[in-house]
C-alpha positions in Angstrom: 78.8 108.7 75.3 75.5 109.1 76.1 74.9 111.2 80.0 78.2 112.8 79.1 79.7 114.5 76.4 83.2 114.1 75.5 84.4 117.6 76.4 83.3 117.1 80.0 85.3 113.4 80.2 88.5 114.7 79.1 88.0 118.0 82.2 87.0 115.3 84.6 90.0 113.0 83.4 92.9 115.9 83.4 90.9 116.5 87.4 91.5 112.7 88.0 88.2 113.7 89.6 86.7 111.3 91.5 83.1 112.6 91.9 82.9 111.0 88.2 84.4 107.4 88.9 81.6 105.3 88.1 79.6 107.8 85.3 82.1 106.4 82.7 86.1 104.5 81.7 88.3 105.0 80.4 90.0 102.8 78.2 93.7 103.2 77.0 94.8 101.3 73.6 98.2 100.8 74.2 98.0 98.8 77.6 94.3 96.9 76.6 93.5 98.3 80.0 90.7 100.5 81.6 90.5 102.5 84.0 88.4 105.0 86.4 88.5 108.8 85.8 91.2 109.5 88.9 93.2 106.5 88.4 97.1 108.2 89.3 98.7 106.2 86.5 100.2 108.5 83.7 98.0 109.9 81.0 97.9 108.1 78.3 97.9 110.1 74.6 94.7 111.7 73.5 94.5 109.4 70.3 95.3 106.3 72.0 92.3 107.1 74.8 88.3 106.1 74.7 85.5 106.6 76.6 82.7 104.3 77.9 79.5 105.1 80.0 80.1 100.8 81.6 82.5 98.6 82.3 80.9 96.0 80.3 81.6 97.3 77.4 84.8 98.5 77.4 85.3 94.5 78.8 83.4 93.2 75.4 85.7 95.7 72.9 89.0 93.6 75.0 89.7 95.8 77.3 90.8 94.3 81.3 90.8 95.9 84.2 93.1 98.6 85.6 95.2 96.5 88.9 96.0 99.8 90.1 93.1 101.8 90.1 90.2 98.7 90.5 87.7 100.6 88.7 85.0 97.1 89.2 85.7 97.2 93.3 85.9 100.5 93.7 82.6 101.9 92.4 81.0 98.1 92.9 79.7 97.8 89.4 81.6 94.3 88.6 78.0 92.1 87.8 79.8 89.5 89.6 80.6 91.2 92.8 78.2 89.2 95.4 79.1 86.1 93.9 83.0 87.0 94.7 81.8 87.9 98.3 79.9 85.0 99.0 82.9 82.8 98.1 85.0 85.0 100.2 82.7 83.9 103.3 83.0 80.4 101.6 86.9 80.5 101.4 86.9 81.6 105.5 84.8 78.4 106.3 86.5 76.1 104.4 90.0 77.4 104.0 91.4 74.0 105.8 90.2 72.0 102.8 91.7 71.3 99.2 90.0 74.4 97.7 90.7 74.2 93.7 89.8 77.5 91.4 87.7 74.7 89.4 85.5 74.5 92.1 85.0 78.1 93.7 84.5 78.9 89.8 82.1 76.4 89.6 80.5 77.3 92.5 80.3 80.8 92.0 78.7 80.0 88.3 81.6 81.7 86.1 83.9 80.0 84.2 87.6 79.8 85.7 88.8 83.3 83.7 86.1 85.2 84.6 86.1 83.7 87.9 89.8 84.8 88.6 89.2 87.9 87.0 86.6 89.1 88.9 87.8 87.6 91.9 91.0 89.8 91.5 89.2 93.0 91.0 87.0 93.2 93.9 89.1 91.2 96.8 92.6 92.8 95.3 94.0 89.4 95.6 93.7 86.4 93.4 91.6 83.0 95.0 94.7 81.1 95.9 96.2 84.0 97.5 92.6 85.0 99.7 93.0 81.2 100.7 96.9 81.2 101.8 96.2 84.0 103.5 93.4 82.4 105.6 95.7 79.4 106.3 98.5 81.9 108.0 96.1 83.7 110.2 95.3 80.6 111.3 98.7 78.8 111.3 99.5 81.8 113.7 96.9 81.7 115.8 97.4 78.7 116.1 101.2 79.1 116.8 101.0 81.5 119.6 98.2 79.9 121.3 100.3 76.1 121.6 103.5 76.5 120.2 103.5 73.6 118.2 104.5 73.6 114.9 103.2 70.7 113.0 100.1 70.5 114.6 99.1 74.6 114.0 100.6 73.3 110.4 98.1 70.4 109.5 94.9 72.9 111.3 95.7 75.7 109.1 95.1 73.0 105.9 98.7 72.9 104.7 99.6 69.9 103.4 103.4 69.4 104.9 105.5 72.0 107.2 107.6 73.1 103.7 104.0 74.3 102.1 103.8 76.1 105.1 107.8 77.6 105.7 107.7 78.0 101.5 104.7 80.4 102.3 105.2 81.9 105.6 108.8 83.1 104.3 107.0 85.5 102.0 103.7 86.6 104.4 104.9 86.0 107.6 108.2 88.3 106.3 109.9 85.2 108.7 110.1 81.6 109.5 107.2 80.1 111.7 109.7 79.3 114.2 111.0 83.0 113.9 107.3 84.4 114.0 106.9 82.4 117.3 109.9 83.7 119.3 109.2 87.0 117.7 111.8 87.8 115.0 114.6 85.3 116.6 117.3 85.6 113.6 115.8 88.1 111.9 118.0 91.1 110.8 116.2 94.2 110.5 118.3 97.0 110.0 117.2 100.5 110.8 117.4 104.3 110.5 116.3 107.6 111.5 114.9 109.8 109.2 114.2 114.0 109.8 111.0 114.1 107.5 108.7 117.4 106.9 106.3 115.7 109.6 108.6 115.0 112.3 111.0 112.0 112.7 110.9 108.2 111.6 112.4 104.9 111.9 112.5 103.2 108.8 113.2 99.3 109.5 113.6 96.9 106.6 114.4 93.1 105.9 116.8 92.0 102.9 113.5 91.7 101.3 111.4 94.4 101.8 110.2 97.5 104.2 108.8 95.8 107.6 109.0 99.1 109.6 108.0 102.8 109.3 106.7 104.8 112.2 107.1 108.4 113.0 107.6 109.5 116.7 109.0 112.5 119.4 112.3 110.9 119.7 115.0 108.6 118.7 114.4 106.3 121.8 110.7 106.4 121.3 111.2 104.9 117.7 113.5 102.2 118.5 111.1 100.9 121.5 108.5 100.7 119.1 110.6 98.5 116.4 112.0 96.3 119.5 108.2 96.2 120.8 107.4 94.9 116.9 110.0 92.0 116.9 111.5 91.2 120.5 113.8 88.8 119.6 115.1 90.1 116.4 118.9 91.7 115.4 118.2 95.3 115.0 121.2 97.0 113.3 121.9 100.4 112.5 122.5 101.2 109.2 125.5 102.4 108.3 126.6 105.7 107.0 126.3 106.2 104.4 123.4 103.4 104.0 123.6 100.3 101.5 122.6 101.1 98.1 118.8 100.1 98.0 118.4 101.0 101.6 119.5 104.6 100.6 117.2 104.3 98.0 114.2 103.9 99.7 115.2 106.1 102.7 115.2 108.8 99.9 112.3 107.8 98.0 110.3 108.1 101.5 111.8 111.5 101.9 110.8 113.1 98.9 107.2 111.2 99.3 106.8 113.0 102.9 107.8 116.4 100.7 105.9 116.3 98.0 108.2 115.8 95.3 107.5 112.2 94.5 104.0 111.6 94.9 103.7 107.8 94.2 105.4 105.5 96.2 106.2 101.3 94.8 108.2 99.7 97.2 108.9 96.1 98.6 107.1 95.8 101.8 107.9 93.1 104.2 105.1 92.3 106.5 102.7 90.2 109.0 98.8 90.5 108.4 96.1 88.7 108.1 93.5 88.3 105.5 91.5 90.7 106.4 94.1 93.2 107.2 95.9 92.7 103.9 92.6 93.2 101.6 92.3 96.2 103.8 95.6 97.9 103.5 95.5 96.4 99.9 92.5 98.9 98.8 94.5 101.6 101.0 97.5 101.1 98.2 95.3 101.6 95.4 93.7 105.3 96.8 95.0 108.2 94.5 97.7 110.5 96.1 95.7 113.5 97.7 92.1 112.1 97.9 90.7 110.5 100.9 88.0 107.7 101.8 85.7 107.1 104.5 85.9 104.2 106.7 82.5 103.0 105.3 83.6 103.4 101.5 86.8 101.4 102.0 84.9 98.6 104.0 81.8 98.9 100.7 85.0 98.3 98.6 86.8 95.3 99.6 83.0 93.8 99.7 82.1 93.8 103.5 80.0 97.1 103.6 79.2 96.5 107.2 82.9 96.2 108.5 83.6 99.7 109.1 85.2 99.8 112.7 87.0 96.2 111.2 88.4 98.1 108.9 89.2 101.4 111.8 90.7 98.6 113.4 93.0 96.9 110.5 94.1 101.0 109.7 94.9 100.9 113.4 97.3 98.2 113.2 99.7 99.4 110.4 103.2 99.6 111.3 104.1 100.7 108.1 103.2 104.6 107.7 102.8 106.2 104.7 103.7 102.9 102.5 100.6 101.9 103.5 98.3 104.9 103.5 95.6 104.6 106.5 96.4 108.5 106.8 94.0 108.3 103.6 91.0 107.2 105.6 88.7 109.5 107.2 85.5 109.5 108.9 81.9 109.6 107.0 81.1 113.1 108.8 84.7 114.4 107.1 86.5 114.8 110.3 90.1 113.4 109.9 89.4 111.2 112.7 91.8 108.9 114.4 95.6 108.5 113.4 97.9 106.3 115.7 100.9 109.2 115.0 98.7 111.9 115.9 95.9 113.9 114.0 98.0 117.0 113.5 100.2 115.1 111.2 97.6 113.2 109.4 96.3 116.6 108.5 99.6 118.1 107.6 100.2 114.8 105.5 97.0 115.4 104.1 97.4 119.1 102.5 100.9 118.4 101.6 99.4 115.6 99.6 96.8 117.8 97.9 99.0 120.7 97.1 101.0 118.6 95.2 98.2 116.6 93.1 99.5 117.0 89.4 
């Protein structure tokens, strides 16, 4: 270490203080990984730990980079960062077209590992993923604006309507023809929740969490979920709940306490590209610390997409899961929340109390 002496690494790391993500890694042996000083993952042992002042080094000596904590994208020192954003813009131009890693590698100027890699670090998903996900948001613009199937297929740049039903089962959380007469066959199944903020709906496919929102009433709640998906089966989940249902219902309950501050559950949802490397980033803020709406946009490599990014927090119908409460404005006022500031606050402190 060379700006920072050992002493002062292992304070900032027991902190998991962010003011030093950036000044140096840290690089666990066991898992080949490294990480940033306030990554949430569990500390590792003090003889299995090492420091470094750059990334670059810790990447020569074999180490990779932390998925959860993103320590390239989050304090933007990946070399390769522009060249990932520029293929971003490339992918959103051309997303109709056969788009092979080869070639974005190629064009980027990285070979295909370190294309991948870096592209995975600073957009949070990998190539083929950012290009899928470009293909649905248009598929479904494309589906609500004629209705037709096959012809908002072969726009969108898939190949044949099972590339797209193959895909649109696990982004669209449905079928296209489900998506287009909003949830028709769907089962969501629901409950009601009494949570330390005030009361929730918790909605959820046989495949994931689609729903959480927190409201006044019980009527309130379940106009919002028929509002969500119109044509859909909503079914009340039975008492006691089905095992994994329960499960999550509690894990959610003891999130909203305190008591279990990290939160890894299947989610079931609609978004588009930009919204899911949005709410992506969101996933990967440590419980109890906040960003601004200008630091999330700087991280997910559109630093002027601020009110995009107000906008994508905006439209998340799945609360807490997905934490936009975590997002505040560059002055430090909490700013907007779509289930009312007082809570976001209350979240908030809850949240920082609890930091271990």
């Amino acid at each position: 270490m060379t700006s920072l002496n050992e002493t002062q690494c292992w304070q900032a790391l027991n902190r998991r203080d962010p003011a030093f993500d950036g000044r140096f890694f840290v690089a666990i042996k066991t898992t080949r990984v490294f990480c940033r000083p306030s990554c949430p993952s569990r500390r590792a042992r003090p003889e299995n730990v090492r420091f470094y002042t750059d990334a670059a080094a810790a990447e020569r000596d074999g180490f990779r980079p932390c998925l959860r904590c993103r320590p390239l994208a989050t304090v933007d020192r990946d070399p390769n960062a522009e060249r990932v954003r520029e293929i971003c813009r490339y992918i959103e131009q051309h997303y109709s077209e056969r788009l092979t890693l080869g070639e974005l590698a190629d064009r980027a100027g990285l070979s295909r590992f370190h294309f991948q890699r870096s592209f995975l670090a600073i957009a949070g998903v990998t190539p083929k993923q950012y290009i899928e996900a470009c293909r649905l948001q248009q598929f479904k613009a494309g589906l609500r604006r004629t209705g037709d199937v096959a012809g908002s297929t072969y726009d969108a740049g898939f190949g044949s309507s099972s590339r797209v039903y193959e895909r649109a089962d696990t982004r669209l959380g449905m079928t296209p023809k489900q998506y287009l007469e909003g949830g028709a066959n769907l089962i969501i199944s629901y409950a009601f929740v009494d949570s330390p903020v005030g009361k929730l709906l918790i909605g959820a496919t046989d495949r994931g969490v689609c729903f959480v929102q927190f409201g006044e009433t019980e009527d309130e709640l379940l106009r919002a979920l028929e509002s969500e998906y119109p044509a859909a089966l909503l079914e009340s989940m039975k008492t006691p709940a089905a095992g994994v249902f329960r499960q999550w219902i509690a894990a959610l309950s003891a999130h909203l306490a305190g008591r279990q501050p990290h939160l890894d559950l299947p989610l079931d949802i609609r978004a588009t590209a930009f919204q899911m490397r949005v709410w992506n980033y969101l996933q990967s803020i440590p419980y109890g610390q906040v960003r601004t709406y200008k630091q999330v946009a700087e991280a997910i490599g559109q630093p002027t997409a601020a009110r995009a990014v107000a906008n994508a927090c905006a439209g998340n119908t799945i609360a807490i899961l997905i934490p936009c409460h975590r997002v505040i404005r560059g002055s430090g006022e909490l700013g907007g929340y779509r289930w009312g500031v007082p809570r976001k606050k209350q979240i908030l402190e809850t949240e920082r109390n609890n930091v271990t």
